[in-house]
C-alpha positions as CSV (number, residue, x, y, z in Angstrom):
1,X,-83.9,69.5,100.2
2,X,-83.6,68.2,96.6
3,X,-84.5,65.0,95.2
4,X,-82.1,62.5,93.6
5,X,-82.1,61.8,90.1
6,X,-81.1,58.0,90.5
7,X,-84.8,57.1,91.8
8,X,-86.5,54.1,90.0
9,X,-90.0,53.6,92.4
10,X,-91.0,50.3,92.4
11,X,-94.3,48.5,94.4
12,X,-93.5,45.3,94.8
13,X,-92.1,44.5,98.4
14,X,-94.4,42.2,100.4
15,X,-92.9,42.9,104.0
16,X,-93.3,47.1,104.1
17,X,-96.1,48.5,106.0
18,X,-96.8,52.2,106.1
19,X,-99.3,52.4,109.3
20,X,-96.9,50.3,111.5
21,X,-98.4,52.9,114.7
22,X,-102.0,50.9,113.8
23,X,-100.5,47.5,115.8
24,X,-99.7,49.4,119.3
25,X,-102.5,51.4,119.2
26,X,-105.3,48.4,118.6
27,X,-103.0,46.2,121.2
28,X,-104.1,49.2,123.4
29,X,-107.5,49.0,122.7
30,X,-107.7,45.1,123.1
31,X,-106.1,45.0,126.2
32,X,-109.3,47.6,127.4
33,X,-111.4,44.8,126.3
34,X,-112.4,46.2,122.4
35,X,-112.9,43.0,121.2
36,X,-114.8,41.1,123.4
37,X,-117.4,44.1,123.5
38,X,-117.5,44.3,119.7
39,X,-118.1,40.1,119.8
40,X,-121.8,41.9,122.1
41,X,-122.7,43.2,117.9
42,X,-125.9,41.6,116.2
43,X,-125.5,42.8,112.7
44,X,-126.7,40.3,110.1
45,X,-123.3,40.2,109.2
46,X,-120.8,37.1,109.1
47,X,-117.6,38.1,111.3
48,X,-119.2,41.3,112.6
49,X,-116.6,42.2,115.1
50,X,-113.8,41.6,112.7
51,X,-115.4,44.4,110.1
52,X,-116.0,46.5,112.9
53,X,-112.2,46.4,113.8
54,X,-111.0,47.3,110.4
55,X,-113.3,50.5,110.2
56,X,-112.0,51.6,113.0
57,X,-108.7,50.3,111.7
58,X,-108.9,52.3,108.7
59,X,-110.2,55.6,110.6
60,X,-107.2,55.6,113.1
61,X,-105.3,55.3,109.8
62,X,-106.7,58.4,108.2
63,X,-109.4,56.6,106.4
64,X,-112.5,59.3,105.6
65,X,-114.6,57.2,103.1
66,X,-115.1,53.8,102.3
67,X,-113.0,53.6,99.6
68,X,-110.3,54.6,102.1
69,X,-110.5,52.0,103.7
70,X,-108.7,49.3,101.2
71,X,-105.4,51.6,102.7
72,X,-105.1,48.4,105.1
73,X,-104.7,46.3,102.6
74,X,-101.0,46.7,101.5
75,X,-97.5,45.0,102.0
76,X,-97.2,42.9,104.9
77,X,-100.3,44.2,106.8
78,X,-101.9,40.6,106.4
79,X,-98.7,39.3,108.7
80,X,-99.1,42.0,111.3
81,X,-103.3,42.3,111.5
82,X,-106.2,39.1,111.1
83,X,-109.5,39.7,109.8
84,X,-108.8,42.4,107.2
85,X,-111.5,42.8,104.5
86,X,-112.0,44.9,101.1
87,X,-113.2,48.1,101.1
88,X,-116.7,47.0,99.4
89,X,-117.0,44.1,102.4
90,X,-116.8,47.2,104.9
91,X,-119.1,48.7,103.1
92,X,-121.7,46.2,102.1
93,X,-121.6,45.9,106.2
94,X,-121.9,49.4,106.9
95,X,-125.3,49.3,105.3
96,X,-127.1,46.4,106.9
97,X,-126.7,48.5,110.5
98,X,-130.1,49.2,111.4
99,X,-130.8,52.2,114.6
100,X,-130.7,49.1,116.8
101,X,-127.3,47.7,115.7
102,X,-125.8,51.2,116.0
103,X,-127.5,51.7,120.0
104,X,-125.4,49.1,120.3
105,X,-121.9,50.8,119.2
106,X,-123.0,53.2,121.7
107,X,-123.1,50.5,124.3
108,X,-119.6,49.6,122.9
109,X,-118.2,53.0,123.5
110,X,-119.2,53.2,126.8
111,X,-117.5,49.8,127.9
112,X,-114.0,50.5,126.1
113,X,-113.9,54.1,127.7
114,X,-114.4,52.7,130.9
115,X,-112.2,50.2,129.8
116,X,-109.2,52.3,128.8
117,X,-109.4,54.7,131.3
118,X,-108.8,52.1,133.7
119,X,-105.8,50.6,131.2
120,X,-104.7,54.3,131.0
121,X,-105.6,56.3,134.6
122,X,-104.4,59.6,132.9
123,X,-106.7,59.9,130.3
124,X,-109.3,61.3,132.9
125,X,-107.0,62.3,135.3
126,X,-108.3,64.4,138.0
127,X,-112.0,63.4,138.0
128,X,-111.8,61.4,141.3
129,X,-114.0,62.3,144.2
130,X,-112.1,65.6,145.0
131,X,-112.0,66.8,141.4
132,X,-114.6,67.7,138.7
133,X,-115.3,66.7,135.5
134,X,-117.0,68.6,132.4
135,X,-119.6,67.5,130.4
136,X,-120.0,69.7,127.0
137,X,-122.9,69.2,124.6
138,X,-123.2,70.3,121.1
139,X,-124.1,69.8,117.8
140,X,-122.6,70.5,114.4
141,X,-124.0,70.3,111.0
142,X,-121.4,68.1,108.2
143,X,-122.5,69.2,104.6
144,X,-123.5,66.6,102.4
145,X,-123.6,66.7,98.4
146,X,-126.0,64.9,96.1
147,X,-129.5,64.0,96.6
148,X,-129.1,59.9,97.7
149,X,-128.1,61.1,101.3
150,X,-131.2,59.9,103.5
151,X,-132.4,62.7,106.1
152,X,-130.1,65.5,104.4
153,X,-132.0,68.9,105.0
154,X,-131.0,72.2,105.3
155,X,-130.7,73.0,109.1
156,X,-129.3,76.3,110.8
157,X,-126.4,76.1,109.2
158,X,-128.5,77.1,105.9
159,X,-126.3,74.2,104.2
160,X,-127.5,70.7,103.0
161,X,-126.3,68.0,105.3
162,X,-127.1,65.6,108.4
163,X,-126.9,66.7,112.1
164,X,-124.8,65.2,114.8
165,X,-125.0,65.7,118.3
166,X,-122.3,64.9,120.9
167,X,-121.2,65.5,124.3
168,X,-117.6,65.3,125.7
169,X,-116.2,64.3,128.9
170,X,-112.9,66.4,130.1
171,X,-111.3,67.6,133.5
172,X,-109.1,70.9,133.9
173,X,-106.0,68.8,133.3
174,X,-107.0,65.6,130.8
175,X,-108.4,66.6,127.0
176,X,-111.6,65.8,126.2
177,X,-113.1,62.1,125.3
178,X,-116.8,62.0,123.7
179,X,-119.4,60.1,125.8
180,X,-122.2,60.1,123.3
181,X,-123.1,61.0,119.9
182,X,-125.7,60.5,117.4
183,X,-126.3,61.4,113.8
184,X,-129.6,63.3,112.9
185,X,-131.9,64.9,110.4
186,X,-130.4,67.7,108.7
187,X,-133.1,70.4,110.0
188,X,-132.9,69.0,113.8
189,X,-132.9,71.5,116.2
190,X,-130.1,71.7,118.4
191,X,-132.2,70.9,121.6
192,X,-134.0,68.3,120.3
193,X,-133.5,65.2,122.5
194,X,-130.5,66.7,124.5
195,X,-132.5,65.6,128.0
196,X,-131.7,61.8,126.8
197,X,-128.0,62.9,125.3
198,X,-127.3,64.2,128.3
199,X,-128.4,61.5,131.1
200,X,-126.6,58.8,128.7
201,X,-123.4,61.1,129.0
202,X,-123.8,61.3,132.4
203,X,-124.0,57.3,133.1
204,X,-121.1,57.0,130.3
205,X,-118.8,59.3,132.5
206,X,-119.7,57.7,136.1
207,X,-118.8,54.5,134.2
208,X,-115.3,55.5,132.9
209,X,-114.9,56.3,136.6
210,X,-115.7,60.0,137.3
211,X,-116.3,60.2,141.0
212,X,-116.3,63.9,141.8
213,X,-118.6,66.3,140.6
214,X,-120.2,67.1,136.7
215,X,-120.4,70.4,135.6
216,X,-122.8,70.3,132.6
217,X,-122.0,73.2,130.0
218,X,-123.4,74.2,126.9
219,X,-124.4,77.1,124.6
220,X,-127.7,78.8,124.5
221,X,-129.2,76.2,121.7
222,X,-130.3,74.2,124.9
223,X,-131.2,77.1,127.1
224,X,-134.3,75.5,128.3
225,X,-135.9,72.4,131.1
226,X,-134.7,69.4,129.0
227,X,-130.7,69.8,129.5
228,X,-131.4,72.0,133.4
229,X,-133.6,69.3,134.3
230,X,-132.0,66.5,133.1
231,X,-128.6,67.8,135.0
232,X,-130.7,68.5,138.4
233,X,-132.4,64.9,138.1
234,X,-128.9,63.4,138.2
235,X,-127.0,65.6,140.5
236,X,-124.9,67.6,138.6
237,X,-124.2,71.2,137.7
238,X,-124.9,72.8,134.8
239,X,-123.8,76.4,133.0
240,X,-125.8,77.1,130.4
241,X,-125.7,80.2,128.3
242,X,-128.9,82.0,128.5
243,X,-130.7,83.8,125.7
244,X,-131.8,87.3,126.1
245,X,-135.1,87.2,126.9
246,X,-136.9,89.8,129.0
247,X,-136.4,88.4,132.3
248,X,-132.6,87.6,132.3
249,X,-132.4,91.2,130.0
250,X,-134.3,92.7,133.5
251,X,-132.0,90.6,135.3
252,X,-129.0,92.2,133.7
253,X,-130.0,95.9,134.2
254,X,-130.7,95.5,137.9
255,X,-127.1,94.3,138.3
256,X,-126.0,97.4,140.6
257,X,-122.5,99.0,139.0
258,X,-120.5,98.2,142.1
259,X,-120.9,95.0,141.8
260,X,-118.9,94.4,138.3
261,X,-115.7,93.4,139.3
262,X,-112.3,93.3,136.3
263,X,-111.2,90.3,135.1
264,X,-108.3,89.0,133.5
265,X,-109.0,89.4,129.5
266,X,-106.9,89.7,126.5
267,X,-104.5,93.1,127.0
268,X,-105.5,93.2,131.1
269,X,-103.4,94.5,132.9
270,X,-102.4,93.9,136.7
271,X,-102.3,96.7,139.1
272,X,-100.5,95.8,142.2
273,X,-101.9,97.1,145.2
274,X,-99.9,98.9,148.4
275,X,-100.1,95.5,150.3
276,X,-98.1,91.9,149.0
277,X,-100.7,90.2,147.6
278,X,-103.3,93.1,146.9
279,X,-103.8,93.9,143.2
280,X,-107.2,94.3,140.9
281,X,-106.7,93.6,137.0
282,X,-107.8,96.4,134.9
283,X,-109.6,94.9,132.1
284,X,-112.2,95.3,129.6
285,X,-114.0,92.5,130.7
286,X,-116.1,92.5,133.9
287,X,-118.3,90.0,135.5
288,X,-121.0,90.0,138.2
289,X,-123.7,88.0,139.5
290,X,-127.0,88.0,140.7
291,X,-130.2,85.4,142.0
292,X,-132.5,84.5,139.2
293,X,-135.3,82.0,138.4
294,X,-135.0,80.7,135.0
295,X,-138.1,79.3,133.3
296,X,-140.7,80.8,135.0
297,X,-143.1,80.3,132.1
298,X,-143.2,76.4,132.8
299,X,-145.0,75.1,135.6
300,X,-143.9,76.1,139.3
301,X,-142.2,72.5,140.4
302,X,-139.9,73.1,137.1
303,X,-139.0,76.4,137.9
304,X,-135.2,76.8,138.5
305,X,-133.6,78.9,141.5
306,X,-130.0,79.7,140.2
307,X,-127.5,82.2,139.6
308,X,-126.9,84.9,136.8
309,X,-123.6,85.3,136.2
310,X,-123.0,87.9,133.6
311,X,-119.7,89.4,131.6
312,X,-119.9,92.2,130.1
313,X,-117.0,93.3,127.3
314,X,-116.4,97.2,126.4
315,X,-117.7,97.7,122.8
316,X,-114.6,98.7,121.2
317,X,-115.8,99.6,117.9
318,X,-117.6,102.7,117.4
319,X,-121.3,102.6,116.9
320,X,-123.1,103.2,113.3
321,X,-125.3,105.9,115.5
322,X,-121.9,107.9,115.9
323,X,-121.6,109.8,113.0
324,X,-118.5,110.4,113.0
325,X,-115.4,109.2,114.9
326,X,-115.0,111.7,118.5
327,X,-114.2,110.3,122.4
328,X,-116.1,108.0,124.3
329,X,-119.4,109.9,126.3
330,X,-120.5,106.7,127.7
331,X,-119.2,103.1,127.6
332,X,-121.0,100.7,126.1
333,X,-120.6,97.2,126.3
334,X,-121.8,93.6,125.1
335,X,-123.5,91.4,128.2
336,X,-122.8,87.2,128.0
337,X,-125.1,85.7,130.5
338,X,-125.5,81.9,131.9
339,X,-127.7,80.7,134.3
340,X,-125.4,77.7,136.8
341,X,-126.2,76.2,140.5
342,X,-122.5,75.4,140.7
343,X,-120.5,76.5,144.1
344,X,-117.7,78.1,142.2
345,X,-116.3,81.4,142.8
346,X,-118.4,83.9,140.0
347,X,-114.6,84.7,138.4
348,X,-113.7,81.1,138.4
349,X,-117.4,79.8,137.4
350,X,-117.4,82.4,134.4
351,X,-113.8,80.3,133.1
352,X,-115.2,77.9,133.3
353,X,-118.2,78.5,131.4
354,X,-116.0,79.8,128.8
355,X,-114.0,76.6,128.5
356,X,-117.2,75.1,127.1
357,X,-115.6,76.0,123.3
358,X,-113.6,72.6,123.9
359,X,-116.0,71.2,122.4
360,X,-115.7,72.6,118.7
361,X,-112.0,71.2,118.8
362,X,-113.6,67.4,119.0
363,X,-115.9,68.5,116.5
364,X,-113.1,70.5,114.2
365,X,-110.6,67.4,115.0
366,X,-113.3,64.6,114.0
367,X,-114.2,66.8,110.7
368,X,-110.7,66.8,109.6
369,X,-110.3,63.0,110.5
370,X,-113.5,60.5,109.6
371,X,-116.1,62.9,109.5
372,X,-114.7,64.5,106.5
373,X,-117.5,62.6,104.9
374,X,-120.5,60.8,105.9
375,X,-119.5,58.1,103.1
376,X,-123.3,56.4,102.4
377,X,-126.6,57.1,101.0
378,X,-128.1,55.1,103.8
379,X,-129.1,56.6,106.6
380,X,-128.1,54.0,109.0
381,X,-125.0,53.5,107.4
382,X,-123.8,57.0,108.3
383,X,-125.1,56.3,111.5
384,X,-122.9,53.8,112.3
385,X,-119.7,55.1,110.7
386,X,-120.2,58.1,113.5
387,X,-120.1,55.4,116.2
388,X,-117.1,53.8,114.4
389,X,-115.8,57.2,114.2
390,X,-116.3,58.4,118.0
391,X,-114.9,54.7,119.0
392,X,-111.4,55.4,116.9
393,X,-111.6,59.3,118.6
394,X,-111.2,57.6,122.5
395,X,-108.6,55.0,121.3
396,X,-106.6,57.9,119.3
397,X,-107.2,60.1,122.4
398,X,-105.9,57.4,124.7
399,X,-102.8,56.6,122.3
400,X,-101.8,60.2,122.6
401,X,-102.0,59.9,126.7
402,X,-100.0,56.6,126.6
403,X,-97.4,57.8,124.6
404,X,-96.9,61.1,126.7
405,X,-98.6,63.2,123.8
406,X,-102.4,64.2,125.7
407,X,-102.3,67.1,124.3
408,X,-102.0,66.1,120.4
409,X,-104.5,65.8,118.2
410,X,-105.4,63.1,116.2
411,X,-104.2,64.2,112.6
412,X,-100.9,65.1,114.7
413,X,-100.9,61.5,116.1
414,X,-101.7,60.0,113.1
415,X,-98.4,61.7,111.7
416,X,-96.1,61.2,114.5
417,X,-97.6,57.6,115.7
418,X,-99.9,55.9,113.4
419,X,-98.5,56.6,109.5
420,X,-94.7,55.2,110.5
421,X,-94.1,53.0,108.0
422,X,-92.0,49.7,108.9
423,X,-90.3,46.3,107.4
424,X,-91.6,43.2,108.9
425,X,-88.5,40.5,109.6
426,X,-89.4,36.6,109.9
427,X,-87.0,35.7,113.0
428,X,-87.2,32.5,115.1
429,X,-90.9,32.4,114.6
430,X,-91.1,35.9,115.5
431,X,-92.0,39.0,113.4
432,X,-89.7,41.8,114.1
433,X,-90.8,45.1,113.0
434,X,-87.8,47.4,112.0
435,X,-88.8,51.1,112.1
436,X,-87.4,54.2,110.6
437,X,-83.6,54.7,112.1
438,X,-83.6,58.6,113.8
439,X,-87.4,58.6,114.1
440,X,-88.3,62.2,115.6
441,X,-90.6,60.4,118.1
442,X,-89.6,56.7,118.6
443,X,-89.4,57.7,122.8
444,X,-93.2,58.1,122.5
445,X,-93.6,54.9,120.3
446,X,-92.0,53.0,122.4
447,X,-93.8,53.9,125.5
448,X,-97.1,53.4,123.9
449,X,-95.5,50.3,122.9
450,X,-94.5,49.2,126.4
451,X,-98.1,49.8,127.9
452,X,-100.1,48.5,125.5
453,X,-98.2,45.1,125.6
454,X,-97.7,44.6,129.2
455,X,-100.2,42.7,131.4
456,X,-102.6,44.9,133.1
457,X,-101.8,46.8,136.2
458,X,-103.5,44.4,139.8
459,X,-105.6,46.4,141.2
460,X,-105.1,47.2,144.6
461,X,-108.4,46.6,146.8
């Protein structure tokens, strides 16, 4: 592809838009109620819910500072959108949140994601009272720069920056949502506070309509009563990886060998057996079980009957104690343990443990969308533009369902949905907005188009 020669570039048509995907996707969200929860706000603001809207706006846009967000401001976005507002407005506002004003973005999330999952039934498909849903919590560390940031530290990540904590709602057929997140001190620990994460996560899914069981899941960070507890006090599972203390490292050895059964890994193999239907993989991955209370050094009514559940991987390199390079005398092998009080098969309960990792795409996708930067020196202000930023994740993730796309992600939506840019038409008191002739994905425009503008579906009962 070559460019032509003949190209004079000049900015001055008032009718172009370049985020024509912005109009669907916030008809979308209004239709799931956005902006009469955002009208609920008590910023000491004038037109609160309107600057609310263009952050997240600007975010679905591919907005990752403030600055970004004057990209609404161009062409003929004032025909298509009310309520637009400079970038310094937006940020002006973003700074007189307070920790109050941004419990209550929380509050917001939870009634638009209850909201569009009823406007969009797929987008937690398969958590009704048959199925189960999966609640991941974790916590990731965004680097900050300069020394203005309130509460930057360095945390376990031995960088300088502020600590968020989230947790994530997803089934084993609809990608993940976030429930709940918060922004913390830099040097936070990973645990701290995950008892109240958690509970709020679990009210945010039963509210977005999951009927059938939780399965809480999370890494070894919040191995201990809090999270457990929290999970048995509302009924749910919980897999938990378990650190390797000398209790679950007894646990491990007792484990008798016959009771390590193959599963399928990375270069398994399947052995059929002499029978249809017989057959063992043969694998370097095995898993087993085996009854185990965890936190015995608490008091006894917080001591927690569960399972052990252990996989244990062939250590494939050779050992520095080798010497040299010769055959293998004895196998050894790396042990992953969690503790869970789920019903699940140990095979199927060890997937699913694994699966937990879904997690760190939310947290990669909202790094590489508005979490690129936490954009103030206020720590409230940052505070909020995570809420803002979790808000514009569920719409996104819900635009991607609507338009047949659930498994995109949002810088892939952005390109194929959001960033289409468009020529607004004046016709019979009507704006017609012409789009890109040949468009790669103008089927999946349209559909989101269709839903978000038609009435809501009656519902039955």
């Amino acid at each position: 592809m070559k460019p032509s020669h003949k190209i004079r570039p000049v900015f001055d048509d008032p009718n172009v838009v370049s985020t024509a995907g912005l109009v669907p996707a916030l008809r979308l969200a209004e239709s799931a109620g956005l902006y009469e929860l955002l009208e609920g706000l008590s910023v000491p603001s004038a037109n609160a819910a309107a600057k609310t809207a263009a952050i997240l706006g600007g975010m679905l846009a591919g907005a990752d500072s403030i600055e970004d967000l004057d990209l609404l401001r161009h062409g003929g976005m004032s025909k298509l959108f009310t309520g637009l507002r400079a970038a310094t407005t937006l940020g002006t506002f973003l700074r007189s949140f307070t920790h109050g004003h941004v419990q209550q973005l929380g509050k917001v999330n939870t009634g638009l994601l209850a909201g569009l999952t009823t406007r969009v039934p797929g987008l937690l498909a398969g958590s009704d009272a048959e199925g189960i849903a999966f609640l991941d919590v974790d916590d990731t560390v965004r680097e900050v720069h300069g020394y203005a940031k309130q509460g930057a530290a360095f945390g376990y990540s031995k960088v300088r920056g502020l600590n968020i904590a989230l947790a994530t709602i997803s089934t084993p057929t609809a990608a993940p949502v976030i429930a709940q997140a918060r922004l913390r001190r830099g040097n936070t620990a990973s645990a701290a506070g995950c008892g109240r994460l958690l509970a709020q996560a679990i009210t945010t899914a039963r509210a977005a309509g999951v009927a059938g069981r939780v399965l809480a899941r999370a890494d070894s960070a919040y191995y201990g009563w809090a999270f457990v507890g929290t999970a048995i006090r509302h009924q749910a599972w919980f897999s938990v990886t378990a650190r390797m203390t000398p209790a679950v490292v007894k646990a491990i050895t007792s484990i008798k060998e016959g009771a390590w059964r193959a599963i399928e890994y990375p270069n398994a193999v399947w052995e059929p057996g002499e029978q249809p239907g017989d057959g063992h993989w043969v694998s370097d991955a095995e898993v087993a079980e085996i009854d185990f209370v965890a936190f015995t050094g608490r008091r006894k009514t917080e001591h927690v009957p569960c399972r052990l559940v252990v996989r244990r991987v062939k250590r494939l390199q050779p050992l520095a104690s080798d010497g040299t390079a010769q055959g293998e005398l004895f196998a050894t092998y790396r042990h992953h343990a969690f503790i869970t009080n789920s019903t699940l098969s140990v095979i199927e309960a060890d997937q699913r443990h694994r699966d937990h990792a879904l997690v760190e795409q939310v947290i990669a996708e909202l790094k590489d969308n508005a979490l690129a930067h936490l954009p103030s020196g206020k720590y409230a202000a940052n505070a909020a533009w995570v809420s803002c930023a979790v808000i514009a994740f569920n719409i996104a993730r819900a635009t991607a369902v609507t338009a047949d796309m659930r498994t995109a992600r949002w810088a892939t939506l952005r390109e194929k949905l959001i960033n289409i840019p468009a020529r607004i038409a004046n016709t019979s008191r009507r704006l017609d907005l012409h789009l890109p002739e040949h468009w790669p994905w103008a089927r999946s425009w349209m559909l989101l188009w269709s839903v978000a503008t038609s009435p809501p579906t009656a519902d039955p009962t």
